[in-house]
N, C-alpha and C positions, 0 to 999 in steps of 0.2 A: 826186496833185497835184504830187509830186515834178517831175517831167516835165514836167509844166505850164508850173513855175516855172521851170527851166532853159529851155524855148523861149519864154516871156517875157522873158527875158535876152538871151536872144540876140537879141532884135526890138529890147530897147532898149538894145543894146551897153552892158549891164551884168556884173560878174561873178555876182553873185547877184540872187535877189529874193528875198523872206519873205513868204512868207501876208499878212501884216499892213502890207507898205508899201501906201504913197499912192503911186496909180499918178501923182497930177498932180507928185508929189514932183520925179519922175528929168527929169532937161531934155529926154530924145528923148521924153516923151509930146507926142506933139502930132498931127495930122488923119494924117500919113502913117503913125505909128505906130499909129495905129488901126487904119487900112487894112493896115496888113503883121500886123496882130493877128487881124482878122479874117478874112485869106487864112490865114495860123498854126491857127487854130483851124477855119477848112471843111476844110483840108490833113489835121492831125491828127487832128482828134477827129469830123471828117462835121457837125457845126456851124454853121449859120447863123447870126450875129448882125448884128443892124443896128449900123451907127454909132453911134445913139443908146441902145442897149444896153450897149455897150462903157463909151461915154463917160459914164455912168450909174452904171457901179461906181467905187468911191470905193479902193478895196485891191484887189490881185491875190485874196486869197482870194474877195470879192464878185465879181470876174471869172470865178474859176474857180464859183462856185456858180451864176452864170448860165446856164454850159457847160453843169452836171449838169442842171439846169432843164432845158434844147431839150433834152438827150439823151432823159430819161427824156418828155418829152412825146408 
């Protein structure tokens, strides 16, 4: 998850993020940052998430458990 969270940061020109932030918290979330999250995540991890997926988790950690969700499917 480590990893995770550092290229989450990097999508929303953060230094950090924590498991536990609200993704609606940081001022770059918004439609494009979605879409640069979920090009981030088919890139990295072979992941498909819908927009509506994405926009549905409420914390990066909820983000990242979505991830493990498609993977293990």
């Amino acid at each position: 998850m480590e990893e995770f969270l550092k290229k989450l940061a990097a999508v929303l020109e953060e230094k950090a993020v924590q498991e536990s932030d609200e993704l609606k918290s940081f001022a770059q979330w918004d439609s494009l940052s979605v879409l640069s999250t979920i090009a981030m995540l088919d890139s990295s991890y072979g992941v498909n998430l819908h927009a509506s997926e994405v926009q549905a988790a409420a914390t990066a950690g909820d983000l990242w458990r979505a991830v493990e969700a498609k993977k293990s499917a």
